[in-house]
Residue frames relative to the residue before (quaternion, step in Angstrom):
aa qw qx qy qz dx dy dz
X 1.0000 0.0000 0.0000 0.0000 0.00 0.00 0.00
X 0.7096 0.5880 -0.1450 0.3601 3.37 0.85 -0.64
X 0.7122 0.3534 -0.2363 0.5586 2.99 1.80 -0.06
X 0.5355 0.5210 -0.3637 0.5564 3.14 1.54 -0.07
X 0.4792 0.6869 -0.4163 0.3539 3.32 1.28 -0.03
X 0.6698 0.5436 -0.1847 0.4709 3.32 1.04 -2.00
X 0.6531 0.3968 -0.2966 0.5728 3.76 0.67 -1.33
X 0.6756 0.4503 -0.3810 0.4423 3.87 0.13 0.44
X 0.5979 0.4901 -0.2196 0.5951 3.26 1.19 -0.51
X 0.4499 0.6469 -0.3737 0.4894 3.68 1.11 -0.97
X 0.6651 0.7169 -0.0433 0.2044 2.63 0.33 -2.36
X 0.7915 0.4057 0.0363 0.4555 3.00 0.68 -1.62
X 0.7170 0.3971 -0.2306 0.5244 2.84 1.31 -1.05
X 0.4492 0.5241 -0.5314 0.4910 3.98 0.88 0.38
X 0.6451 0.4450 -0.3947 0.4797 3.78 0.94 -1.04
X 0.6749 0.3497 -0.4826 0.4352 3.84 0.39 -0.11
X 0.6089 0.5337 -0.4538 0.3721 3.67 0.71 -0.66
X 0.5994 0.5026 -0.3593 0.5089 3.99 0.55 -1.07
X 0.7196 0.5423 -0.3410 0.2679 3.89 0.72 -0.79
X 0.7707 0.4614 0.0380 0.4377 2.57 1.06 -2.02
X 0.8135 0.1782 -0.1205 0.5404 3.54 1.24 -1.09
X 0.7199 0.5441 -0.3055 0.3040 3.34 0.77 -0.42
X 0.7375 0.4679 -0.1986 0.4447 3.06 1.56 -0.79
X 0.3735 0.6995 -0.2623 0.5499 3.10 2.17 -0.14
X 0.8142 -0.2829 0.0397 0.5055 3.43 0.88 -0.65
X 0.2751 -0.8595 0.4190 -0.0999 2.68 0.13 2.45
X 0.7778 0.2126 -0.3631 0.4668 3.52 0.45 -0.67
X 0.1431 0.6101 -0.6156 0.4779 3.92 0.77 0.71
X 0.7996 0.5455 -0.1434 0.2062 3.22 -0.07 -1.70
X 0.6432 0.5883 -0.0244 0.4896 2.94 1.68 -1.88
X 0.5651 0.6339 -0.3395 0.4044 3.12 1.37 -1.18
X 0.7217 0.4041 -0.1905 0.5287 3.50 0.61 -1.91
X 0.4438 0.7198 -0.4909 0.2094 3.65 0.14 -0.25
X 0.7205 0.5106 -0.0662 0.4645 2.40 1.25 -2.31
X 0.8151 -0.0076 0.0993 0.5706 4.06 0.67 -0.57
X 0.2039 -0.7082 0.6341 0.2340 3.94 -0.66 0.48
X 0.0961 0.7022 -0.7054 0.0129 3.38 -1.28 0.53
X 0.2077 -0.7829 0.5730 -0.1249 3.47 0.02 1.44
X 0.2584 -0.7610 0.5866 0.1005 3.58 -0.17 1.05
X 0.7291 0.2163 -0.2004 0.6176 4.44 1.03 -0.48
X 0.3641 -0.6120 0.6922 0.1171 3.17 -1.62 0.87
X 0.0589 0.8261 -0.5601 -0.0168 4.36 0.33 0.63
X 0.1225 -0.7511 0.6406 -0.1024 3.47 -1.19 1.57
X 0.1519 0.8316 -0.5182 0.1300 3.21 0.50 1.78
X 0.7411 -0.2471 0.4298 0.4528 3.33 -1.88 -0.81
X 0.2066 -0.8493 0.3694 0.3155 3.86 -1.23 -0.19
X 0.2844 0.8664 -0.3640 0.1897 2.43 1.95 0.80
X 0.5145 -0.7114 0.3793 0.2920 3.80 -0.51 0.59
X 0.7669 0.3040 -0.4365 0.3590 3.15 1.08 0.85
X 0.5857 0.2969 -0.5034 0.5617 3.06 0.72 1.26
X 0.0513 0.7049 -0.7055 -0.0533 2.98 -1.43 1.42
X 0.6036 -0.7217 0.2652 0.2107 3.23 -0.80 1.02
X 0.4835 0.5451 -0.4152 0.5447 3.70 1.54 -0.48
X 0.7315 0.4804 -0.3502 0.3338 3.68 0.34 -1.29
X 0.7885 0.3418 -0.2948 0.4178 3.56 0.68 -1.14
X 0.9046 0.1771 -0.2834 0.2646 3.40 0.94 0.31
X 0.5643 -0.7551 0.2011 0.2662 2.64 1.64 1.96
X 0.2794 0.6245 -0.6133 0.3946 3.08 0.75 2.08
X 0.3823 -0.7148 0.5038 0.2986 3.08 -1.14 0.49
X 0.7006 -0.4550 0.2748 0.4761 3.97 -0.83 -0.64
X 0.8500 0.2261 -0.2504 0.4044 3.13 -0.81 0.93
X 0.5708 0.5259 -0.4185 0.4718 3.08 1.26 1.20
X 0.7105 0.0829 -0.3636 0.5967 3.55 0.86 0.67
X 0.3402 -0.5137 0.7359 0.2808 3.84 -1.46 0.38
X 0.0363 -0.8574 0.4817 -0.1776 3.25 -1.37 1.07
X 0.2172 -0.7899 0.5635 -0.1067 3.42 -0.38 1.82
X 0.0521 0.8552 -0.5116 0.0651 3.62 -0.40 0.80
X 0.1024 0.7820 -0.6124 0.0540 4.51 0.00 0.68
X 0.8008 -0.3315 0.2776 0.4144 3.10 -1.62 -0.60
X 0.8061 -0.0034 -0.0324 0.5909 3.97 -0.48 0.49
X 0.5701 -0.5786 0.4462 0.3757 3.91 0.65 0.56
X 0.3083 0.6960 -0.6212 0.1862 4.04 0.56 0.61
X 0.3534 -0.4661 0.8101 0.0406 3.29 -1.60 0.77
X 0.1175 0.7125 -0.6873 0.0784 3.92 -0.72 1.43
X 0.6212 -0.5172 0.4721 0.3517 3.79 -0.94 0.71
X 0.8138 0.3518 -0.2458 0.3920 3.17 0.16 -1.39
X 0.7644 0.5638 -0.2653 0.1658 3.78 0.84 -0.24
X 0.5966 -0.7563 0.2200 0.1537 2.86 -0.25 1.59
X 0.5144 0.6756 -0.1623 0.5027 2.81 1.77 -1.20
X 0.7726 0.3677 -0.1876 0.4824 3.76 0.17 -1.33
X 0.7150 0.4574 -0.2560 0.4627 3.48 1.04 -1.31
X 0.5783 0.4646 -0.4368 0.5088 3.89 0.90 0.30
X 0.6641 0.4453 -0.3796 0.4654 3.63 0.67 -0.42
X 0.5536 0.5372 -0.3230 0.5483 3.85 1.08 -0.81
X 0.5875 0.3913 -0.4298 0.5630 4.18 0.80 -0.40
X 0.7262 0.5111 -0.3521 0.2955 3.00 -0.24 -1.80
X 0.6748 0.5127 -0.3514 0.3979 3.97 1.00 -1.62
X 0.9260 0.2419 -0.1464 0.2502 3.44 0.46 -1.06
X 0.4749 0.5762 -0.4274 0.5097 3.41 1.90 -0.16
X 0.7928 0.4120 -0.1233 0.4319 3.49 0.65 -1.85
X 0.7985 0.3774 -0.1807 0.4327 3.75 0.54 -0.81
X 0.1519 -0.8799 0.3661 0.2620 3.18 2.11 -0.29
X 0.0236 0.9107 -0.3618 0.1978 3.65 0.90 1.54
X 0.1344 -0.9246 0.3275 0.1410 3.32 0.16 0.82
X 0.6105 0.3844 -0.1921 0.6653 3.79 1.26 -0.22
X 0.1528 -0.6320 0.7588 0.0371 3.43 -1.50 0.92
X 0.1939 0.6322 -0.7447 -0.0900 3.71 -0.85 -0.04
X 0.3027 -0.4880 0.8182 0.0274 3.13 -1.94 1.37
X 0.1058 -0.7335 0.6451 -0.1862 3.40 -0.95 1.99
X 0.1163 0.7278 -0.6720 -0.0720 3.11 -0.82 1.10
X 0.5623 -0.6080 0.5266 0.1921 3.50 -1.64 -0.48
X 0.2793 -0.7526 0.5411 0.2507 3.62 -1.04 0.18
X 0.6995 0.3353 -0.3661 0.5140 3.92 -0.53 0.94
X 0.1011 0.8942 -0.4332 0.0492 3.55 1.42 0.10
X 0.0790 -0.8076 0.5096 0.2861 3.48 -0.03 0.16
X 0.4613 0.4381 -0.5157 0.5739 3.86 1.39 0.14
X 0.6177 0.5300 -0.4800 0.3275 4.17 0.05 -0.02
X 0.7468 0.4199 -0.1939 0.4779 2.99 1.13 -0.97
X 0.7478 0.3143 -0.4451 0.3793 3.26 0.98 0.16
X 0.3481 0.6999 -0.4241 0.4573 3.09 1.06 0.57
X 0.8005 0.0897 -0.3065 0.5071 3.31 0.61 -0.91
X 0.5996 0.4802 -0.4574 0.4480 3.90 0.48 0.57
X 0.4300 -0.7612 0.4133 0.2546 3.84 0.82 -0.54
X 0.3997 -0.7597 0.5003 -0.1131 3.08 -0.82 1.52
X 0.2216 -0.8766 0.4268 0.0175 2.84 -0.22 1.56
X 0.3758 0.7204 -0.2997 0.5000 3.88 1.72 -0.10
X 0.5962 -0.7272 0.2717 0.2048 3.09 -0.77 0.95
X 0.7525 0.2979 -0.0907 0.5804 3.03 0.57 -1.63
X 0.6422 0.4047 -0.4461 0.4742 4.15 1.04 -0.54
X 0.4660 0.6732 -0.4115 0.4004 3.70 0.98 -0.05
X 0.8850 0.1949 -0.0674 0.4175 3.11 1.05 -1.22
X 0.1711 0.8030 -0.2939 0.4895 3.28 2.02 1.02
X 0.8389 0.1376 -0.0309 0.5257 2.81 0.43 -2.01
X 0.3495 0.7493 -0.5228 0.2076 3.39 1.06 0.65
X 0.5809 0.5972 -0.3610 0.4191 3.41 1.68 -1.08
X 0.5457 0.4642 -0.4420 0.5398 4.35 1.05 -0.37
X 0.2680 0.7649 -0.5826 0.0599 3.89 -0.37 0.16
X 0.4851 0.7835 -0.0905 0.3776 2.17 1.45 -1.78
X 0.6933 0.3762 -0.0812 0.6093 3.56 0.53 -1.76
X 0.4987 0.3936 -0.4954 0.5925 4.06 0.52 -0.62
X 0.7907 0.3141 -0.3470 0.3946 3.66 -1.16 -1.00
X 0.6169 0.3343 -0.4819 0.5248 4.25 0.07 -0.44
X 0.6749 0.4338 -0.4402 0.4030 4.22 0.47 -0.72
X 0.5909 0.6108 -0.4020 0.3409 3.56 1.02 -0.76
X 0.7402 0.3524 -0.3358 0.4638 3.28 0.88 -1.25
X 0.4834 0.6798 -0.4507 0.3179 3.85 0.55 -0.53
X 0.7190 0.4189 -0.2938 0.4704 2.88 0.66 -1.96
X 0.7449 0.4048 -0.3930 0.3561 3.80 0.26 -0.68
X 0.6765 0.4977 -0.3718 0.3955 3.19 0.54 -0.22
X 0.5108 0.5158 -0.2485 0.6413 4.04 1.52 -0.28
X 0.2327 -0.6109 0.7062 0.2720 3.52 0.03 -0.87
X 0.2442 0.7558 -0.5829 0.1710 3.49 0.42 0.83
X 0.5199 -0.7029 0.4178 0.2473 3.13 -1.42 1.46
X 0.7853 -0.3281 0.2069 0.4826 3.52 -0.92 -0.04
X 0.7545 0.2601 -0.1270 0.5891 3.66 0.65 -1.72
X 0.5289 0.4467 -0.5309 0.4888 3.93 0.76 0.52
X 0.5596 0.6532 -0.3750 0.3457 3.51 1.00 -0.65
X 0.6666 0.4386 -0.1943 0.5706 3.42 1.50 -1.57
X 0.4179 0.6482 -0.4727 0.4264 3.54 0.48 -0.13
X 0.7106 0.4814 -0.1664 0.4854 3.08 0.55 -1.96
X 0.6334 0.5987 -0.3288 0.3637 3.91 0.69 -0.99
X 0.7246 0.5749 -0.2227 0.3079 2.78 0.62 -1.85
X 0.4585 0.6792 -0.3202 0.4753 3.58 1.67 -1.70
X 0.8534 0.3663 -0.1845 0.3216 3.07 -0.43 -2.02
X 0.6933 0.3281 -0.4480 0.4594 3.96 0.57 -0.56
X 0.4541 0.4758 -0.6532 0.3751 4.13 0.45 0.16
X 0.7943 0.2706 -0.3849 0.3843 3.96 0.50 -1.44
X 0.6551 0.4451 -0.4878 0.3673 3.93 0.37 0.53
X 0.6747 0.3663 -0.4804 0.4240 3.42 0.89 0.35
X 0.3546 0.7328 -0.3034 0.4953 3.24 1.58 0.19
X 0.6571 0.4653 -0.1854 0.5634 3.31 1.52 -1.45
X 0.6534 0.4331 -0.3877 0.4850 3.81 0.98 -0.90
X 0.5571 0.6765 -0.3555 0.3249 3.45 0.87 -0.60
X 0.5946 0.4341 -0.2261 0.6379 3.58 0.84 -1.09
X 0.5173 0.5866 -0.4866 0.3892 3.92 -0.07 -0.72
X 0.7432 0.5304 -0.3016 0.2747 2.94 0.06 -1.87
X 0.6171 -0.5247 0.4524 0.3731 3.86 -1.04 1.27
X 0.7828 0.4217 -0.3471 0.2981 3.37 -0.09 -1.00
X 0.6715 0.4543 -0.2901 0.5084 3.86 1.10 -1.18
X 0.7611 0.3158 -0.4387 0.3585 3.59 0.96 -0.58
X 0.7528 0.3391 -0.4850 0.2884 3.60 0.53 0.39
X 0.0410 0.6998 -0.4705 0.5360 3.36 1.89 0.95
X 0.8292 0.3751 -0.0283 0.4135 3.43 -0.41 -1.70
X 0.4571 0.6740 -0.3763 0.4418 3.88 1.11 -0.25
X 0.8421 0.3467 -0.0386 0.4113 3.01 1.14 -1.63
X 0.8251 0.0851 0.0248 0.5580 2.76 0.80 -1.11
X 0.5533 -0.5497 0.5044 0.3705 3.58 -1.17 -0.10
X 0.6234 0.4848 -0.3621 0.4952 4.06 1.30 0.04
X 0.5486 -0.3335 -0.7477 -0.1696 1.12 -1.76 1.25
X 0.6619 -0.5480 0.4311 0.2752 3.70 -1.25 0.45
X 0.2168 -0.8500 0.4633 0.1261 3.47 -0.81 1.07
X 0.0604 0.8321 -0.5506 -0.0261 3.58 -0.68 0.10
X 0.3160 -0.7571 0.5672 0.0724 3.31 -1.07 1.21
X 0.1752 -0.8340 0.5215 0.0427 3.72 -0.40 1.00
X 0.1874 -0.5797 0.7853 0.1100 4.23 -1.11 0.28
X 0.1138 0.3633 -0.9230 0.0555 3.92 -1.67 1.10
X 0.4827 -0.5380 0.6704 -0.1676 1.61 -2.16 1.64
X 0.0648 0.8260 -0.5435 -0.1348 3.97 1.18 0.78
X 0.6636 0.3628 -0.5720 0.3176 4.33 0.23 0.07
X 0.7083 0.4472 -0.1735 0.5179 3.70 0.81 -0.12
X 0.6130 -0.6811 0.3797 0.1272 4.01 0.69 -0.34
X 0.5010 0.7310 -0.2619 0.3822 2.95 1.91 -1.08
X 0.0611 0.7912 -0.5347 -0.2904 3.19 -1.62 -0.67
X 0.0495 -0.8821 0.4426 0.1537 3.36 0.31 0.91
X 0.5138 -0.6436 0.4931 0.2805 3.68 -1.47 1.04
X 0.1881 -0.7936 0.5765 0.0496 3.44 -1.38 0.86
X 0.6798 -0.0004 0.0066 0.7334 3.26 1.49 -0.38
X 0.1291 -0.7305 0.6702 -0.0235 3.33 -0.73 1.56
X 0.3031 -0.7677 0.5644 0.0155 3.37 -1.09 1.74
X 0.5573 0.4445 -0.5504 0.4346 3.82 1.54 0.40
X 0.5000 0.5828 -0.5758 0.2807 3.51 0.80 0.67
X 0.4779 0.7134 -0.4605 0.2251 2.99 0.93 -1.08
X 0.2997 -0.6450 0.7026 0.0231 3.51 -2.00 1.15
X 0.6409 -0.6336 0.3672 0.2300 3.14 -1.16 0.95
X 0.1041 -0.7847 0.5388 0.2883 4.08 -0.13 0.72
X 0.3701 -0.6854 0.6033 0.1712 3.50 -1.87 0.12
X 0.5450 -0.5255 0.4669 0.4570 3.49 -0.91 0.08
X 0.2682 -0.5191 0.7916 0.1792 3.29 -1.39 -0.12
């Protein structure tokens, strides 16, 4: 009963959306039907409380949108690394934001360890971001949930780091400064988002 609850509610709640918003602003609607042009490429968390239209009061069809455990960016995945073409060759996307989250439950198991297979070997690609929090935290005396704080930060700017790596953005980046990257912190007990790497700084690169 209890799940036929939720999918009713779902349900129901598409019949208020078509009422209330869609028909409110139908040819909005019509517009995107006809062609998406998404202006952000968003690499977030999948955790189900952050969705990324709501907290930053976007409507549809303004960001294309890839979402896994703890926001990683893995070389080998085929999966992420087709949506990163598809956004910026085919949809001709200028902004990436790499969104992460505070209470993460893929941070924390990172830094405590995960005994699941395949999430074992997921968050293996954030180590990287575990060892820079390790030394931080020891150097700070940083309590436990200041410690994740500190995690959570550091694996947005290393998937940020896998991000650039990737063949296609660095010879993307050779030329030009597009598409621009940006590394984001929601803040899910408060709403916030605070920038960690701001990509309207970015400066154009050159060949060598």
């Amino acid at each position: 009963m209890k799940d036929k609850s939720i999918v009713n509610q779902l349900l129901n709640g598409n019949n208020q959306f078509v009422t209330q918003e869609f028909h409110e602003h139908v040819a909005y609607y019509q517009s995107i039907a006809k062609r998406q042009s998404p202006k952000v490429l968003w690499i977030g968390c999948s955790d189900s409380r952050v969705s990324e239209d709501v907290i930053t009061g976007s409507k549809p069809g303004t960001m294309f949108v890839h979402r896994n455990v703890a926001n990683i960016i893995a070389f080998n995945d085929v999966n992420v690394a087709s949506i990163i073409e598809y956004g910026v060759v085919h949809l001709k996307i200028e902004d990436i934001i790499v969104c992460g989250h505070t209470r993460c439950g893929g941070i924390a198991a990172i830094e405590d360890g995960v005994h699941e297979n395949y999430i074992a070997d997921w968050l293996c690609i954030a180590s990287g971001a575990k060892e820079t929090a390790d030394r931080i935290a020891a150097e700070r005396h940083l309590s436990r949930e200041q410690k994740l704080e500190v995690l959570t930060a550091e694996n947005v700017k290393l998937q940020i780091k896998h991000l650039r790596s990737l063949a296609m953005i660095k010879n993307m980046h050779a030329d030009s400064p597009l598409p621009r990257i940006h590394g984001w912190l929601y803040r899910v007990e408060t709403g916030k988002i605070e920038v960690l790497v701001d990509g309207r700084e970015t400066k154009p690169a050159h060949r060598t």
